[in-house]
N, CA, C and O of each residue as an XYZ file, in Angstrom:
340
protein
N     -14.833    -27.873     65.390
C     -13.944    -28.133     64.296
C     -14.725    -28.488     63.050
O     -14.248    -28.262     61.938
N     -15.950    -29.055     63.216
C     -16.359    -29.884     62.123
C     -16.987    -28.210     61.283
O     -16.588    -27.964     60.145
N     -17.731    -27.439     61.840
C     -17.953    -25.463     61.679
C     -17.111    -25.190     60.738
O     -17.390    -24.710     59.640
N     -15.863    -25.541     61.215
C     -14.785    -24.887     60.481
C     -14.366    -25.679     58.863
O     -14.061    -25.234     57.756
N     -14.476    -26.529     59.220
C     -14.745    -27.342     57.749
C     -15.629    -27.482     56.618
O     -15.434    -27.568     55.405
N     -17.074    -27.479     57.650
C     -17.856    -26.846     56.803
C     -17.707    -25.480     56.218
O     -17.703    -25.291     55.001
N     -17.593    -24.595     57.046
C     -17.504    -23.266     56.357
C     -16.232    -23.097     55.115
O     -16.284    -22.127     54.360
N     -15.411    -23.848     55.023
C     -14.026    -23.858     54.378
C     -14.478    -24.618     53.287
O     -14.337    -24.080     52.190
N     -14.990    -25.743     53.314
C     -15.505    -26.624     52.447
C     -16.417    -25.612     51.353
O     -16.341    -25.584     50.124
N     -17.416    -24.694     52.391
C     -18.748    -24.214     51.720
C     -18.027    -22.108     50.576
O     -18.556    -21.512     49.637
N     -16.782    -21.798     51.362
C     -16.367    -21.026     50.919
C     -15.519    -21.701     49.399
O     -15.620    -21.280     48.247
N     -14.791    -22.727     49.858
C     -14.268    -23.260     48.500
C     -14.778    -23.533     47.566
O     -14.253    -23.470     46.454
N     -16.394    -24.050     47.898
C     -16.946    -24.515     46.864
C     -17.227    -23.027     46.424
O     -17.230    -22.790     45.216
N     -17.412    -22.234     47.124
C     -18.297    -20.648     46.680
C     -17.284    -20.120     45.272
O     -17.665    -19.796     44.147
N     -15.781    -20.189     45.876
C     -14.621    -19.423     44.946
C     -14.927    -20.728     43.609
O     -15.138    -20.290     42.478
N     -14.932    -21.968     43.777
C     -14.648    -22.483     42.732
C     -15.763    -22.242     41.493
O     -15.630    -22.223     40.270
N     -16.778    -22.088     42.269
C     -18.561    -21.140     41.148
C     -17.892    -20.014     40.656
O     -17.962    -19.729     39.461
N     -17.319    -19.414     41.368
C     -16.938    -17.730     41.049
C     -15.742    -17.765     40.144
O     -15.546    -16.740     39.491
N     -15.132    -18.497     40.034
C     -14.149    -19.045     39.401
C     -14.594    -19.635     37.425
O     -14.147    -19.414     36.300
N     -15.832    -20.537     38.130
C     -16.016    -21.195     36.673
C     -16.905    -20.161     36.099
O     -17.363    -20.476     35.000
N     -17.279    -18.971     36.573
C     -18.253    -18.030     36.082
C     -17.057    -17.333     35.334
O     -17.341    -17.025     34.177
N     -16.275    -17.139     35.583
C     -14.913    -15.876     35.672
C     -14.269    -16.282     34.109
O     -14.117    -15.589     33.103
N     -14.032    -17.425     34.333
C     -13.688    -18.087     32.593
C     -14.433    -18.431     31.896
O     -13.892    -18.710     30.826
N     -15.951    -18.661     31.880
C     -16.917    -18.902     31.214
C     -17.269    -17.378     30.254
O     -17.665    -17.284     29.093
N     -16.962    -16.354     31.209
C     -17.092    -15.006     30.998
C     -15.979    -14.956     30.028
O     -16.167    -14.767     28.826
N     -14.648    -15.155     30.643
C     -13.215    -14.706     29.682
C     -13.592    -15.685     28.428
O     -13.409    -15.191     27.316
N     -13.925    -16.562     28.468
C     -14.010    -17.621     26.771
C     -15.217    -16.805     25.687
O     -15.387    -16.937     24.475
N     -15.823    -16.068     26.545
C     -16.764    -15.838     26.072
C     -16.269    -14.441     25.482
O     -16.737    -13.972     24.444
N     -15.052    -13.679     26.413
C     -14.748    -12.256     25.647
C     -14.029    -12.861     24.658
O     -14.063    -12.540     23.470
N     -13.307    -13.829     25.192
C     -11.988    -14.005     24.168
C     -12.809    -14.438     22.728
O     -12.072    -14.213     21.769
N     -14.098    -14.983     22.328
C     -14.999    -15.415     21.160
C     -15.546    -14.137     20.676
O     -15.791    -13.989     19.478
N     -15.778    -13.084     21.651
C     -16.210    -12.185     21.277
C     -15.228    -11.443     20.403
O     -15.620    -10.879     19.381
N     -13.839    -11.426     20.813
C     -12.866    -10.281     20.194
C     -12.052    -11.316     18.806
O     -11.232    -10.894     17.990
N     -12.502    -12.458     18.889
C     -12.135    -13.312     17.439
C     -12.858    -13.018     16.779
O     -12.447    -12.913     15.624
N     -14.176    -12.732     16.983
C     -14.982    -12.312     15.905
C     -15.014    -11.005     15.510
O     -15.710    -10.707     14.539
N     -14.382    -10.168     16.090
C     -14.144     -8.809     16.021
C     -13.044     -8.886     15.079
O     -13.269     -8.812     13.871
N     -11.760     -9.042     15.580
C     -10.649     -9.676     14.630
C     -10.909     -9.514     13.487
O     -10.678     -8.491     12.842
N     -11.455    -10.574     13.072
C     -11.900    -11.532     12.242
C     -12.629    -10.539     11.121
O     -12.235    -10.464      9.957
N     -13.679     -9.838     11.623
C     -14.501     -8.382     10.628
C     -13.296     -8.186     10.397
O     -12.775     -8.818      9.478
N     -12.451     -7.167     11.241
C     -11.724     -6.238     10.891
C     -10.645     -6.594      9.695
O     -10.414     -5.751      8.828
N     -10.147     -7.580      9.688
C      -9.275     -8.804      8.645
C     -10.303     -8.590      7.496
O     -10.073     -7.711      6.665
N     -11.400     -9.336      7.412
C     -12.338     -9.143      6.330
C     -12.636     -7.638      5.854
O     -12.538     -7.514      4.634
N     -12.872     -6.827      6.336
C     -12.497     -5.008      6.008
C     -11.447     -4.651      5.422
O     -11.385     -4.027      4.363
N     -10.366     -5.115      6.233
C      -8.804     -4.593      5.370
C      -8.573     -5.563      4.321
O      -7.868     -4.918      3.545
N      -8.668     -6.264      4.012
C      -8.598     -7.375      2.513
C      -9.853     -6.691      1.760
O      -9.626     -7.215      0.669
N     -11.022     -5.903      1.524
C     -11.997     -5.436      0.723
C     -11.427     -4.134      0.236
O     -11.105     -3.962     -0.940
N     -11.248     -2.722      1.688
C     -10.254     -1.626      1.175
C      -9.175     -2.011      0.391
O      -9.121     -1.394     -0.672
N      -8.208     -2.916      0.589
C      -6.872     -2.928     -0.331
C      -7.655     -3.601     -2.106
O      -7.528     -3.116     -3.230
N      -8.059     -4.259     -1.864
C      -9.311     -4.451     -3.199
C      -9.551     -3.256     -3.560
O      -9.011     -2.805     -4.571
N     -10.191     -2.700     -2.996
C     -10.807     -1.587     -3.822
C      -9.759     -0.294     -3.707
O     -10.075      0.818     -4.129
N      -8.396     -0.595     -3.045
C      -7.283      0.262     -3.439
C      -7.080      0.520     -4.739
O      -7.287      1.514     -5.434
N      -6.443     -1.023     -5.041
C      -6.013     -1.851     -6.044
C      -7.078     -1.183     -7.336
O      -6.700     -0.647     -8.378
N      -8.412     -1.403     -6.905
C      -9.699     -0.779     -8.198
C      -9.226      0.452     -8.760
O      -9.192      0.703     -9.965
N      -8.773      1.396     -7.597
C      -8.774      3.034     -7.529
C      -7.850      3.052     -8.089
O      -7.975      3.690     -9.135
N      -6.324      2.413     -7.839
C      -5.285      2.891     -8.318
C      -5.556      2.295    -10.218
O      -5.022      2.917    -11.136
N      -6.485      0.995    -10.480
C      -6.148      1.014    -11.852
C      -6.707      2.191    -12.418
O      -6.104      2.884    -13.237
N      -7.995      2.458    -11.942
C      -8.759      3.361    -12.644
C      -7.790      4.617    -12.982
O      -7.778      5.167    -14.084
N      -7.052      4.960    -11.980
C      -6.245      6.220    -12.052
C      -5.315      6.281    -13.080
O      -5.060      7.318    -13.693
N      -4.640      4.870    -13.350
C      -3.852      4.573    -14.065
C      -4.351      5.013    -15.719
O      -3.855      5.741    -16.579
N      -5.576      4.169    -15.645
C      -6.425      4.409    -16.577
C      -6.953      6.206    -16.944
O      -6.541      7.069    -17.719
N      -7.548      6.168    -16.389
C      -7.684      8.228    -16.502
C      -6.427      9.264    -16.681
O      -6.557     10.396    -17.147
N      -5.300      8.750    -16.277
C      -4.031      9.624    -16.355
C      -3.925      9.231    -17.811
O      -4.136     10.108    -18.648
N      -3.539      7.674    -18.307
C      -3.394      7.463    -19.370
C      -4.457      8.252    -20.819
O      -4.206      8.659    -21.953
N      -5.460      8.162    -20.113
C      -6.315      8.970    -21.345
C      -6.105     10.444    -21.860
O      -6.117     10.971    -22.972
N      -5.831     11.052    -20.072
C      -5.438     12.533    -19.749
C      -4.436     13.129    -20.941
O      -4.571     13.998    -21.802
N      -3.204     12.086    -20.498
C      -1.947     12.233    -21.358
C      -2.280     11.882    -22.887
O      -1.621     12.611    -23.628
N      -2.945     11.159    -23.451
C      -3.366     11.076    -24.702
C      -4.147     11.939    -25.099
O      -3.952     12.114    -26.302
N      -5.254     12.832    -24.561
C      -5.857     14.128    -24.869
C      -4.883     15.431    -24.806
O      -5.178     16.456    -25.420
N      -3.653     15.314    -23.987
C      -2.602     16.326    -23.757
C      -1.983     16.369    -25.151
O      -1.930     17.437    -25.759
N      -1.536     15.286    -25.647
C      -0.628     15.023    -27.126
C      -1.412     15.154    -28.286
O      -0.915     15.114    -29.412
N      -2.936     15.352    -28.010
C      -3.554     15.546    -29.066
C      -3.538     16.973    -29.405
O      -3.391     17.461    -30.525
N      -3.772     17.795    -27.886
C      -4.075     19.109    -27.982
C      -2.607     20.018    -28.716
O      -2.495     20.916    -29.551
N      -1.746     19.297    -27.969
C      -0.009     19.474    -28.193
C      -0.336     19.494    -30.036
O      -0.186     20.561    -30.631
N      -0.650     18.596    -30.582
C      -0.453     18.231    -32.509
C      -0.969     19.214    -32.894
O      -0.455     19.990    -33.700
N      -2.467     19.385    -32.193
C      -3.550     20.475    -32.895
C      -2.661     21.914    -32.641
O      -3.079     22.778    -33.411
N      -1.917     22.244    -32.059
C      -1.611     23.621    -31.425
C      -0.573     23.702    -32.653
O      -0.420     24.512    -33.567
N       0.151     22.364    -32.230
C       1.674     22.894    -33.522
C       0.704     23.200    -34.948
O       0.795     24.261    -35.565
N      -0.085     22.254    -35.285
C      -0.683     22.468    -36.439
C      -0.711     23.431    -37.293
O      -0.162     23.790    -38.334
N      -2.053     23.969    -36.059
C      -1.950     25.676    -36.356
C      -1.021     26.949    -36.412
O      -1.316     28.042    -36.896
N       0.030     26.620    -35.882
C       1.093     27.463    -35.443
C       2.114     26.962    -36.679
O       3.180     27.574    -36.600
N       2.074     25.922    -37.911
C       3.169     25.923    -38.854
C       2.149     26.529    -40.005
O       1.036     26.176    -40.394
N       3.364     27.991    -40.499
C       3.012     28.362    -41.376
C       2.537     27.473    -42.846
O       3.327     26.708    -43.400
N       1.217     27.703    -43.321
C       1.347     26.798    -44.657
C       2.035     27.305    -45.935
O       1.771     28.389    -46.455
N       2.800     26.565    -46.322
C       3.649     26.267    -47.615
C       3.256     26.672    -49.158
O       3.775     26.069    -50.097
N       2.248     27.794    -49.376
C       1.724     28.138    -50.611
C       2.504     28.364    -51.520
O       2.080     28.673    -52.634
């Protein structure tokens, strides 16, 4: 009987090692994938930044676009009204 205790005793203690290895491991993925997270958060807050950059710039370049359009538009009528001699 006393065999049997030991061995029960010596298996329990075995699972409870295998055990504290098992979550030492999981704390350790679970730190691993916060820090993963964590980049990926810091990535998508820089792209929408530099969305935000792209879309002024665009804003900006259309606006110029359209002001070189109304220029070309004046110069065209210009030429195209007969002058008044």
């Amino acid at each position: 009987m006393s065999d049997k205790k030991t061995t029960k005793k010596a298996t329990t203690k075995k699972d409870e090692e295998e055990a504290q290895e098992a979550l030492a491991q999981l704390q350790q993925n679970a730190m691993n994938l916060q820090g993963t997270a964590q980049n990926l958060a810091n990535q998508l807050s820089q792209y929408m930044q530099l969305c935000k950059h792209y879309e002024q710039t665009i804003n900006i370049l259309t606006g110029r676009l359209q002001e070189q359009q109304r220029l070309v538009e004046q110069l065209q009528q210009q030429q195209n009204v007969p002058e008044s001699s």
